[in-house]
C-alpha positions in Angstrom: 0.0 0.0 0.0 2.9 2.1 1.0 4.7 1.6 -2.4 1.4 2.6 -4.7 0.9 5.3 -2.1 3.6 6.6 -3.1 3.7 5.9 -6.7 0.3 7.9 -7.0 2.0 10.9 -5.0 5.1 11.1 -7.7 2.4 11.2 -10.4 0.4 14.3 -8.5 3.5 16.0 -7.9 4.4 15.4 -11.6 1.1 16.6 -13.2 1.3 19.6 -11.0 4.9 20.5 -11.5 4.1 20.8 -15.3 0.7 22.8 -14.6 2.3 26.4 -15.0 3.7 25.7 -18.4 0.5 24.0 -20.0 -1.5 27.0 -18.5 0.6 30.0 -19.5 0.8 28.5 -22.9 -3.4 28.3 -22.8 -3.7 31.6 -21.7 -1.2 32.8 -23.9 -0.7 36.3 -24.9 -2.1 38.2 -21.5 0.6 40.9 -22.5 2.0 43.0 -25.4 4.1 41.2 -28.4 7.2 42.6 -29.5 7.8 42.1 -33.4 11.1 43.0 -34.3 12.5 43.8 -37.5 15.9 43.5 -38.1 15.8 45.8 -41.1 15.4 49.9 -41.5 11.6 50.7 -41.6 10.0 50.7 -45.4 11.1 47.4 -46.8 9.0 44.3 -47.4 9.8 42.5 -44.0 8.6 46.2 -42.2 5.8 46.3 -44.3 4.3 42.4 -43.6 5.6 42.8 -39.9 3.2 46.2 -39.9 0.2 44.6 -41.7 0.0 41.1 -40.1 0.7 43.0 -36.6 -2.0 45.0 -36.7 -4.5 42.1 -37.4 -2.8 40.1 -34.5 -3.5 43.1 -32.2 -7.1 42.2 -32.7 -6.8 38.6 -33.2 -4.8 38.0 -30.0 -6.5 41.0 -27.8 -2.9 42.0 -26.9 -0.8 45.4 -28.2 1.9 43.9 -31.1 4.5 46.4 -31.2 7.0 46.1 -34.5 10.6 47.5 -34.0 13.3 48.1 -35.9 16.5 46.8 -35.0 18.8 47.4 -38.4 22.6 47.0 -39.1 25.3 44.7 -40.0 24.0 43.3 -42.8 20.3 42.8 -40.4 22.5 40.3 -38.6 21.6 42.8 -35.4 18.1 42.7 -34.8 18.8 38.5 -35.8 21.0 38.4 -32.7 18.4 40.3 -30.6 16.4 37.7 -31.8 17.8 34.9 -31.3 18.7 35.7 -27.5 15.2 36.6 -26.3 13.4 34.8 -23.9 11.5 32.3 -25.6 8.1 32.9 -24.3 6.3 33.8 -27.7 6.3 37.7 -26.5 9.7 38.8 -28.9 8.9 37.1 -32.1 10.8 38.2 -35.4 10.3 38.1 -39.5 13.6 38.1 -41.4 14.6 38.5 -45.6 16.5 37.0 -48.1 20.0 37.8 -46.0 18.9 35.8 -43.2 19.7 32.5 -44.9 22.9 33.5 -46.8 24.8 35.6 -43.7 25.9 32.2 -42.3 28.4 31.9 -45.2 29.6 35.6 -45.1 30.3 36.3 -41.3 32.7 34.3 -39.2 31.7 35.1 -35.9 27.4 35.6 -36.1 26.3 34.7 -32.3 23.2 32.6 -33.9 22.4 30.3 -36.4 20.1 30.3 -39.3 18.2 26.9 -38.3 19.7 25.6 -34.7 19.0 29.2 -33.2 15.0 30.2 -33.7 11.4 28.5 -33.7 9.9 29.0 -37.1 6.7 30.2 -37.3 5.0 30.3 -40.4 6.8 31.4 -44.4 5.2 34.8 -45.4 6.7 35.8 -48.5 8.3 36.0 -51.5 9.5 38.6 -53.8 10.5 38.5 -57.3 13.7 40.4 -58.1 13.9 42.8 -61.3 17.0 42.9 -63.5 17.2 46.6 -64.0 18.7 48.5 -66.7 20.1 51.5 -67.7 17.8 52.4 -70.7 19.7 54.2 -72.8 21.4 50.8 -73.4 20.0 48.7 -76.9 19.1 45.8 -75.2 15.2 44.9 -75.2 15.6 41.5 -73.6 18.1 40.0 -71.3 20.1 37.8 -74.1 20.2 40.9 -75.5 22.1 42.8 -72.4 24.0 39.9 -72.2 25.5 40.3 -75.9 26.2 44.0 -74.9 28.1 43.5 -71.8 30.5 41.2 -73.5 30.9 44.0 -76.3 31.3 46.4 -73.9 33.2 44.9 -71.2 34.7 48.2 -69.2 30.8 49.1 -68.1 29.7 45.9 -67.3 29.1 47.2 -63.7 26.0 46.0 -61.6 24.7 47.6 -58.7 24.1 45.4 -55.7 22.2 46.7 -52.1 25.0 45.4 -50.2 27.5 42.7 -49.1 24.9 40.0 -47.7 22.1 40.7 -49.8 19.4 38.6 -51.7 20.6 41.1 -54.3 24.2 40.4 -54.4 23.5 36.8 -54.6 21.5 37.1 -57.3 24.0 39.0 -59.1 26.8 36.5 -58.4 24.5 33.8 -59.9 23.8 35.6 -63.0 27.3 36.1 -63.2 28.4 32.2 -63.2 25.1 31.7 -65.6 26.0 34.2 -68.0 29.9 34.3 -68.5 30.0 37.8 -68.3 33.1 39.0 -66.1 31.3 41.5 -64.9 31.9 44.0 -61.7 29.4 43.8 -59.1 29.3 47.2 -57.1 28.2 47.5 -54.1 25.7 50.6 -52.2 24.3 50.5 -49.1 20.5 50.1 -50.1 18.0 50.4 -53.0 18.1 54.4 -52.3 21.7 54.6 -52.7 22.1 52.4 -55.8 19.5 53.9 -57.8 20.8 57.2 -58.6 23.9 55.5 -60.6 21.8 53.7 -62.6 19.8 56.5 -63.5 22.8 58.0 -64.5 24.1 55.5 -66.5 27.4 54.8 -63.8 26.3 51.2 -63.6 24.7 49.5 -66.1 22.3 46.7 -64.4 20.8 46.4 -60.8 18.8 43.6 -59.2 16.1 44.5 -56.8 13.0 43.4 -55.3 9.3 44.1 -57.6 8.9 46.5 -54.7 11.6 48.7 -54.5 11.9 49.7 -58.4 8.8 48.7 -59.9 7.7 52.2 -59.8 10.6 52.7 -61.8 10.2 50.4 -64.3 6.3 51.7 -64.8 7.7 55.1 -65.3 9.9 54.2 -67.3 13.1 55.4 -65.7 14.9 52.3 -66.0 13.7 48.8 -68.7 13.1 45.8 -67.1 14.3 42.6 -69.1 14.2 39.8 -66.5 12.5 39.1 -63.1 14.7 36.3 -60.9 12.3 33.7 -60.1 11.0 31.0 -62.0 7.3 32.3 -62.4 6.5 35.5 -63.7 6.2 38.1 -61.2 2.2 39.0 -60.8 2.8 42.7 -60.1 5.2 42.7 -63.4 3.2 39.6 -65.6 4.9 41.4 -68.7 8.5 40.5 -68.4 9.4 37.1 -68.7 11.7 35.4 -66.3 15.6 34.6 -66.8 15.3 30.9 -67.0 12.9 31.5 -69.9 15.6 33.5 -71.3 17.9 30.7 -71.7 19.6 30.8 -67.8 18.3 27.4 -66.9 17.7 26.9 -63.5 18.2 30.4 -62.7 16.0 31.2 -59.4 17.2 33.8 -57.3 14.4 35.8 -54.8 14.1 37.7 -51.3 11.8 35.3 -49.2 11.4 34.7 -45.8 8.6 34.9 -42.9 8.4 34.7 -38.8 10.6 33.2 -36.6 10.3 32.8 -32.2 13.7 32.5 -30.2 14.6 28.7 -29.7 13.1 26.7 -27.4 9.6 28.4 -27.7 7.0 26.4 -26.8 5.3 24.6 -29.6 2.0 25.3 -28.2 2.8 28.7 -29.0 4.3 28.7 -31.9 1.1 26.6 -33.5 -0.8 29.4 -32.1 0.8 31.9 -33.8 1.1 30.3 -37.1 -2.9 29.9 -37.7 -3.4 33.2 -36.2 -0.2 34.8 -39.2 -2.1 32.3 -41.4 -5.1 33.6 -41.5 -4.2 37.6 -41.7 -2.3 36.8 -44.5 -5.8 35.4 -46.2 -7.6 38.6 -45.0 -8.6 40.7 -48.2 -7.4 43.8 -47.2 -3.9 42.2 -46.4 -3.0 41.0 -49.6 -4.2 43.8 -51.2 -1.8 45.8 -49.0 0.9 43.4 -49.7 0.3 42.9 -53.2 0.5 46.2 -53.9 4.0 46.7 -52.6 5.1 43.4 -54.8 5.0 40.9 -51.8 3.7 37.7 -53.1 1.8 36.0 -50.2 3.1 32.9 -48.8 1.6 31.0 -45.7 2.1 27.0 -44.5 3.0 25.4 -41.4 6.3 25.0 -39.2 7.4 22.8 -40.8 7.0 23.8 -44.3 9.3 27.1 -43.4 11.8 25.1 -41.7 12.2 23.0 -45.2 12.4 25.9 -47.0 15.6 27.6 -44.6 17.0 24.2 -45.3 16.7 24.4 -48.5 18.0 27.9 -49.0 20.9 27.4 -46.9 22.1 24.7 -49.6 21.8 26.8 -52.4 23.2 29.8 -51.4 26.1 27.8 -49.8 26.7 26.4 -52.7 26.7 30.4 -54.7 29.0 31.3 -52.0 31.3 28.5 -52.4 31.6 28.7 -56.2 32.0 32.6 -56.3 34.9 32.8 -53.9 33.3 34.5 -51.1 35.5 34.5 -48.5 33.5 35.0 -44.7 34.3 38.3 -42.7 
């Protein structure tokens, strides 16, 4: 009697011991939720972390509060990421640079799949092979042609060591043959200008940065990165169907919770991000700015990070890239 007396008060003592957890994760949020975004504010991560916030404010019944956390190559705000408390109140949404920053940085503090929770993929967007129009070339075959003829301004802006942007651009270099001279700016704002002036000849960017330039006509658009056409740009055909087979090259990416979160609320989250990103109004929002809509489970994200980190190692690894 003694032995199953005891046995039964282990079990108790057991069931209550794990209590707390199971019932803060029930009652989970009963405060504020800090989004943060390890980018300046503007870009498409700000933009879905601003949209999709505001839904959760009302989907949750608790204040979510996006902040900004730029610099080194968004590799800050990751860090502040990574070492928050995993309690499902600092959650995070990260870009293209977020899977390829593993291969550039010795010394990062965090790691692209051992180091977060993720949540739910958001988005993708197309990036826009830009050029300077005063240069003959109607379609990218065409650019190509002229950059070998005119080797000395072969010059491509990219937005900086680390980017979506610059991998892209060391893809299409490999691809094409072209030895050309990638040039980097710190941001779509500062790259811009050159091209406008004809000091570089091509930059790659996200739909939602230049595609007001391209529909004004300030700079031709002869390729989008990605192996569909891009719906805000369904006009210009992609580089694979240009003749760069298997080119596929885009900014993508989505939320992510410090490690060790608990998977109650991580689940939670995920329907709740699901469904605002199904909302009308939201892709309307998002659409507009270029952002093709994701959405999917855990898992489905943490395939795609996986899958991303091979690729990009492998661009990395074939262009020379040597780590800082």
């Amino acid at each position: 009697m003694q032995r199953k007396t005891l046995i039964r008060l282990l079990a108790a003592t057991a069931c209550l011991a794990s209590l707390p957890t199971w019932a803060a994760d029930a009652a989970y949020p009963t405060r504020p939720i800090k989004i943060i975004v390890p980018a300046p504010p503007g870009g498409a991560i700000d933009i879905i972390a601003r949209v999709v916030g505001d839904k959760l404010t009302t989907s949750l019944g608790q204040a979510v509060i996006v902040e900004n956390r730029p610099g080194a190559s968004n590799n800050l705000g990751t860090d502040v990421l990574a070492k928050s408390p995993p309690d499902g109140y600092t959650i995070g949404i990260v870009g293209g640079s977020h899977n390829i920053n593993k291969f550039l940085f010795k010394n990062l503090g965090w790691d692209p799949e051992k180091s977060f929770e993720p949540i739910v993929y958001t988005h993708e967007v197309p990036l826009v092979f830009a050029i300077y129009p005063q240069i003959p070339a109607k379609t990218l075959p065409e650019f190509i042609a002229w950059m070998k003829a005119h080797p000395d301004a072969a010059k491509v802006a990219t937005s900086g060591r680390g980017s979506a942007q610059e991998m892209a651009a060391e893809m299409f270099r490999m691809a094409s043959g072209v030895p050309m001279l990638l040039v980097p700016y710190k941001g779509s704002s500062a790259a811009a200008p050159d091209l406008l002036a004809g000091r570089t000849s091509l930059y790659i960017d996200t739909v939602s940065a230049i595609q007001s330039q391209v529909k004004g006509g300030n700079v031709r658009a002869v390729a989008v990165s990605t192996r569909k056409r891009a719906a805000s740009l369904p006009d210009v055909p992609t580089a694979e169907e240009q003749g760069l087979k298997g080119y596929d090259a885009n900014t993508n990416g989505g939320f992510l919770a410090p490690a060790g979160t608990p998977k109650a609320i991580v689940q939670k989250l995920n329907a709740e991000i699901n469904a605002a990103l199904k909302m009308p109004d939201v892709r309307t929002k998002l659409e507009a700015a270029g952002i093709e809509i994701q959405g999917g489970t855990p898992e489905e994200y943490a395939a795609l990070i996986k899958s991303d980190l091979v690729k990009w190692g492998k661009v990395v690894k074939e262009a020379g890239i040597q780590p800082e």
